[in-house]
N, C-alpha and C positions, 0 to 999 in steps of 0.2 A: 504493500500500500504506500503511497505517494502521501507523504506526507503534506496538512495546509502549505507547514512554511515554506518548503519546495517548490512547490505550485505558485510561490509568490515573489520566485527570483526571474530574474532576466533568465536568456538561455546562457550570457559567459558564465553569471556568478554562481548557476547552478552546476555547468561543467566545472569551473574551480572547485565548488562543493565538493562535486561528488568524486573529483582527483583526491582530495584529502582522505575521504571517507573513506575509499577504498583502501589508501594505501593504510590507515589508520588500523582495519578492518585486518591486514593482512598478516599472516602466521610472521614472518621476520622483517614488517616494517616496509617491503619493498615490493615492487611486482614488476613487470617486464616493458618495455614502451608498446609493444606490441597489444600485449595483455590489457592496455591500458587504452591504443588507440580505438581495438573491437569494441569496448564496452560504450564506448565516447562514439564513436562512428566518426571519430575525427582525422585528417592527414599528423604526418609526423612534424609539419609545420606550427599546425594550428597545436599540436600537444608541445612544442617548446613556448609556444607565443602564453598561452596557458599557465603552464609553471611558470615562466616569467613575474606575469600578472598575477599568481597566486600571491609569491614570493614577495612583490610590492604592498600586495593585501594587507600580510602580515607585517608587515613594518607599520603601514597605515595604522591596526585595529592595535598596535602595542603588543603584538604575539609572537613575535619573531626571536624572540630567546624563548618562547615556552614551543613552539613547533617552528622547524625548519625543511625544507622540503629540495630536492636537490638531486640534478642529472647525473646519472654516470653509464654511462652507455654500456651494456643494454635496459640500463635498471633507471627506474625513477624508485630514487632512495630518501626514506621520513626517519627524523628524528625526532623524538619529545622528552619533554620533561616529566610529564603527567598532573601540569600542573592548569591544561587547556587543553580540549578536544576540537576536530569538526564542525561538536555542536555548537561552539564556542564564537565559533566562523560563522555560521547557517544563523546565528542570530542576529550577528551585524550586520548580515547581507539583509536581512528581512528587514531590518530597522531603517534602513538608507534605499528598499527598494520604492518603487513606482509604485506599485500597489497598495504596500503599505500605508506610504502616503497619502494615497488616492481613499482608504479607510480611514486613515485618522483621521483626516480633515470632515471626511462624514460623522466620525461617531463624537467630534467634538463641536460641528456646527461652526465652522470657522468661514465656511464659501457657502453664497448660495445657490452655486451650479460647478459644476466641472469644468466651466471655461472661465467661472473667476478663480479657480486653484488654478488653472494653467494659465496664466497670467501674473498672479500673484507669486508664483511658485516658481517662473519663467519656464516653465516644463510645456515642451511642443504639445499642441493641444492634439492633433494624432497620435501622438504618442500616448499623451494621455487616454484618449476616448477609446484606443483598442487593447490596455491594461484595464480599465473601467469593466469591459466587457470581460474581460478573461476573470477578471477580480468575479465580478456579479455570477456569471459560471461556477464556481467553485464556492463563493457561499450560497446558491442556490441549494446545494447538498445536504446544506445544513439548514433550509428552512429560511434565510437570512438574504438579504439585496438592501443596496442603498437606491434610494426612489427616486424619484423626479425631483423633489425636492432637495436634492443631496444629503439622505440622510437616512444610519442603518435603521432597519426595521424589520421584523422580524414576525413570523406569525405566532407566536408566544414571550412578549418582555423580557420574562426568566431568563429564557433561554438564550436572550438577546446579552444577557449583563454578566450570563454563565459565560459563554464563549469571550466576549472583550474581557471578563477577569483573567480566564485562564491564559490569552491570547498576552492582554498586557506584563500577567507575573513570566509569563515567560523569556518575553524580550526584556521587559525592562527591573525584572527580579525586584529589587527594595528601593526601585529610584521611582517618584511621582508625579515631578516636575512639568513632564511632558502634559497632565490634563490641565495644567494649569487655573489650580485652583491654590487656594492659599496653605497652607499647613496648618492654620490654625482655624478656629471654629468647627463647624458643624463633628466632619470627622476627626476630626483632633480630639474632640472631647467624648465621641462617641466610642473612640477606641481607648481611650482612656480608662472606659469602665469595662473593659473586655477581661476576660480571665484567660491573658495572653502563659502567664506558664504553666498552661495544659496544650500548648501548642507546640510544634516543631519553629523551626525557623522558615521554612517552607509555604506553614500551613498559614503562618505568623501574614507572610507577604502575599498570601491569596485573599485571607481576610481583607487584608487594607486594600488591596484591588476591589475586590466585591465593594467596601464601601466607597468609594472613588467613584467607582462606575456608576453607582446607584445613587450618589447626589447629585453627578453630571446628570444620569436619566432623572431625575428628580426638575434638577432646576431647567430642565426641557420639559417637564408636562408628561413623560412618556413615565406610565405607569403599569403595575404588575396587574395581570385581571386577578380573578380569582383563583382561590388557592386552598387546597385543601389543610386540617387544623388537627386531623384527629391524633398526630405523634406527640402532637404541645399540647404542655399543660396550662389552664385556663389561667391562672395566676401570673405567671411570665409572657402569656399574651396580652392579659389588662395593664401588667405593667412597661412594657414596650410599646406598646398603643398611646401610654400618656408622656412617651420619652421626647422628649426637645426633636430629634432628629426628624421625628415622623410628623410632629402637630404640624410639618408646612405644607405637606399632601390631605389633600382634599378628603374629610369624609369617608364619600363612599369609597376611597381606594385606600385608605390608611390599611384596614386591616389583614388585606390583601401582599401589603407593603412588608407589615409585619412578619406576617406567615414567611411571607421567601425570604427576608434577613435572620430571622431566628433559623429556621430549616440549612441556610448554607452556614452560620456561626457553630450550630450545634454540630455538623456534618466535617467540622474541622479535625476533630481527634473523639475516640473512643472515652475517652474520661469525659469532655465534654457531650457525648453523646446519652448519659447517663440520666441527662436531663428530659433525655425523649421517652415517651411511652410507646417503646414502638409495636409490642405485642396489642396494640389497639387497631394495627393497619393490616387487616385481613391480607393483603396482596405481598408485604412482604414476609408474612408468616405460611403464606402458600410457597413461596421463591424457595425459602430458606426451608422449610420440610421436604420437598420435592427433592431438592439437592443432597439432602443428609441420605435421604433415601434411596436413591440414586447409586450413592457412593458406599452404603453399605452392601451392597448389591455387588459393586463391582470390586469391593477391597473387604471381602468379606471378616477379616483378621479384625478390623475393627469395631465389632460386636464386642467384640472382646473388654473395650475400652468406654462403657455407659456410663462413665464418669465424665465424659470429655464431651459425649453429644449432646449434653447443654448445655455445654458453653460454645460449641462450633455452632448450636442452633442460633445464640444472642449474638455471637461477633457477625452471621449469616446475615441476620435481620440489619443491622447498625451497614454492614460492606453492603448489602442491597440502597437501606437509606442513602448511600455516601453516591452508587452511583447513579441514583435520581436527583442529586444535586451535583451533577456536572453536563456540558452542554454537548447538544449533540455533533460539534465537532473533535470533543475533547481527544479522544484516541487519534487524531490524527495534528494533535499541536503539543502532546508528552513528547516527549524523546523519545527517539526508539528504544527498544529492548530487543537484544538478541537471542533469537528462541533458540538458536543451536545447544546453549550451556544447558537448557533444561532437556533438552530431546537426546542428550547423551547421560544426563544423569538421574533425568525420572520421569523417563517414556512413559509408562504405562498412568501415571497420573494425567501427562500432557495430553496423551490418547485419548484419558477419559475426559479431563476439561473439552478438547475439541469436541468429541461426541456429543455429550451432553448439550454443549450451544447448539453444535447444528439443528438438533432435536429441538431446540427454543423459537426455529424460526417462523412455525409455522403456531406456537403454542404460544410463545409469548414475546411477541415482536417488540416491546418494546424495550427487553434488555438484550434482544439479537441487534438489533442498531447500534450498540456499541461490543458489540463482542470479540472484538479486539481488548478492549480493558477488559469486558468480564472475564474472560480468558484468563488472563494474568490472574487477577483480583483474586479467582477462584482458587488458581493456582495455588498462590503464596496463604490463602487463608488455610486449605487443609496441608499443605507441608509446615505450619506454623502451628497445629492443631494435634494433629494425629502423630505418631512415631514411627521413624522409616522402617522401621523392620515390619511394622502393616502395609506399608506402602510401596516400597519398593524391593525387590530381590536382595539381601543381605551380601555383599562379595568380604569374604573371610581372607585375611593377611597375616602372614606368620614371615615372621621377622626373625634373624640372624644373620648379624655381624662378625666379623676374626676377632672386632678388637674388645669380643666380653661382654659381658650382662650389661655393664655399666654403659655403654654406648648404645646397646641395641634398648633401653631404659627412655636413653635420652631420644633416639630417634622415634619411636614409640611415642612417648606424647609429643612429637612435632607433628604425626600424622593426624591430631584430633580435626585437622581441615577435612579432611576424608570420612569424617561421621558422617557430617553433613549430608554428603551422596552413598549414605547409606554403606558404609567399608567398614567392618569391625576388624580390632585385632586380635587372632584366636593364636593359644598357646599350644594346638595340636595339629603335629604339620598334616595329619592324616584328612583332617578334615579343612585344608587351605585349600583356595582356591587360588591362590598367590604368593609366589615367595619371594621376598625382599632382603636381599642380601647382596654380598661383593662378589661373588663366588657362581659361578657359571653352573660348576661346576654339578653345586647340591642340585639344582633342579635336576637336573637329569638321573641323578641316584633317585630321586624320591620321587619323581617323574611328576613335577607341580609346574607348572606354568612360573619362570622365575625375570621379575626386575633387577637387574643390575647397577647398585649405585657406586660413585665413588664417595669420597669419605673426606671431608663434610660435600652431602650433596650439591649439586649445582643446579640451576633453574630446569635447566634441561633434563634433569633426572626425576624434579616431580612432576614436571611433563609428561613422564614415560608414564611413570606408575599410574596418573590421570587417563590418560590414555587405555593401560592395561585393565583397570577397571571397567570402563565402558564397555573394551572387548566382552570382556567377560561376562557384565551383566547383560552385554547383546546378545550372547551364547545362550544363556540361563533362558531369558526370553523367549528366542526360537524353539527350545527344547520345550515349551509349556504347551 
């Protein structure tokens, strides 16, 4: 999937893009100029002219000590700090692109047509009106178009304040400056009574978005229709109803206003979601049984564990809330995530998340429209829940070193990263599926599948052993 912000580059800045990304992407940092012009469909011209201007890029955005990028014929070779990604690039191109601009200046009311931004802006007005269109195309997806009027609008408000939050915390993280409104007042003091440390720092700077956006849609008149009440309790709706923020919206939309600031404030973090009653909303208590249900079905071991299915049922209920407060472009303005690391270390869970949505499209469309995040969400909540030895194939490791207990002790708890995917370390080689040692040799006496390290290992050697696990539980796999 083509992600918003991609969609919203020129065609250079997104071929610079996706130069970095790949090369970022790749096993040793480098790939081939070849390799590089098939994917671009570009000559070996246009891929020097390219790194060139990448290379300018990065001095421009102040990244040129944290990524460096560089010819060596046959290779285009990257180096990094880790201290700056890709995405890091893909947000400043988004920030300084035509279309970008061409939205902000609608969701802030600054022109009142697209030929007074192309004037004001000095941006060729063809230029502009065939980005206009390409822009209008791709928030079409999401439900969203700036009008004749110049100005976004959306067939649900929510959804209009969901997306510019997420859209804003992502380009412009903890900076505000850009809606230009003042720092002080309305949302100054609004956040001020926030119960910010139950928050990340993340969720910290979605908050202040959501409220940004929603006094900009405030002091425009654009307001939230109606909204449903039944997770809030009636005390903290009477008293956000009488809050300074809300008495300057009208009446009949106040409490509509309310409903969606309480609903995305609570939907911040788990501790603050405590404050919801959510076993009151029939639809998320069907989501969340369906799913327990489901999964006991297919990972039957976790029967075993009725201590655990209700609390995977309440975190269900709260990760279904959370993602009916995000908007429906949201999966495609996160960052990506690469599914490879889970499909080598716990297939048969990924398998089932995938199944299970497809099954959602026809039954409950309305969280098959993001099922790219449910996916994930689902993911991370029963590996966060349940214990791998129910979940995934156990691969057993027995360990012996030349140089004694006392080494092979210490290498032993370095592997506690390998619980994780499910690798335990067993004291009987009979029952290894893995031997991790110096020595070639013992595998072959005892005829066990053997990793070879040197001593102290090298990155390249937990490598191997990552690698040999996967084999193995892809074996175990097949054989089922």
């Amino acid at each position: 999937m083509i992600s918003l912000l991609e969609n919203l580059l020129a065609k250079e800045e997104w071929r610079k893009y996706q130069l970095l990304k790949r090369l970022e992407r790749s096993s040793y940092f480098a790939l081939s100029k070849k390799e590089i012009m098939d994917f671009l469909e570009i000559s070996n011209y246009v891929l020097k002219s390219t790194i060139e201007q990448l290379i300018q890029d990065l001095e421009k955005y102040d990244l040129s000590q944290e990524i460096q990028v560089f010819l060596e014929d046959p290779f285009v070779q990257l180096e990094i700090t880790g201290t700056a990604s890709s995405e890091t690039l893909l947000e400043k191109y988004v920030e300084e692109s035509v279309e970008f601009t061409i939205l902000l200046g609608a969701v802030l009311g600054k022109f009142k047509s697209l030929n007074e931004l192309s004037e004001k802006t000095l941006l060729s007005y063809p230029i502009a009106y065939n980005n206009f269109k390409l822009l209008n195309k791709y928030l079409a997806n999401y439900e969203l178009k700036i009008d004749k009027k110049f100005r976004l609008v959306g067939e649900s408000e929510k959804n209009v304040r969901l997306f510019l939050t997420e859209l804003f915390a992502r380009i412009y993280k903890g900076h505000y400056e850009f809606l230009e409104q003042s720092l002080e007042g309305p949302v100054a003091f609004k956040l001020s009574k926030m119960e910010s440390e139950k928050m990340t720092i993340h969720q910290k700077i979605g908050l202040q978005h959501f409220l940004y956006v929603t006094n900009l849609r405030i002091q425009q008149q654009k307001y939230v229709e109606s909204a449903t009440e039944d997770v809030l309790f009636n005390e903290d709706l009477q008293q956000e109803m009488e809050d300074a923020f809300f008495m300057r919206v009208p009446a009949e939309a106040r409490k509509a206003e309310v409903i969606a600031f309480l609903a995305y404030y609570y939907s911040r973090s788990e501790e603050l979601g405590e404050k919801l009653h959510l076993t009151e909303n029939k639809q998320l208590m069907a989501w969340s049984q369906k799913l327990l249900t489901s999964l006991i079905q297919a990972f039957p071991k976790i029967i075993d564990s009725p201590e655990k299915h209700g609390a995977f049922l309440k975190r269900s209920q709260f990760l279904h809330f959370q993602l009916m407060e995000t908007s429906q472009a949201s999966e495609t303005i996160q960052p990506e995530i690469n599914i490879v690391y889970f499909q080598q270390n716990y297939p048969t869970v990924l398998e089932f998340c995938r199944l299970y949505i497809n099954r959602l499209q026809q039954s409950e469309p309305v969280l098959f429209k993001k099922k790219k995040q449910v996916l994930f969400q689902y993911l991370f909540l029963i590996l966060d829940t349940f214990s791998k030895e129910a979940l995934v194939e156990t691969i057993k490791v027995y360990v012996d070193f030349s140089f004694g207990s006392l080494y092979n002790q210490f290498i032993t708890e370095n592997l506690n990263f390998f619980n994780l995917v499910g690798a335990k370390i067993t004291t009987d080689i009979e029952a290894a599926d893995i031997l991790l040692t110096d020595s070639r040799d013992l595998g072959k006496t005892y005829q066990v599948d053997c990793v070879v390290w040197l001593s102290p290992p090298r990155p390249l050697d937990w490598a191997n052993l990552g690698q040999k696990i996967i084999q193995k539980r892809s074996e175990k796999n097949s054989e089922v």
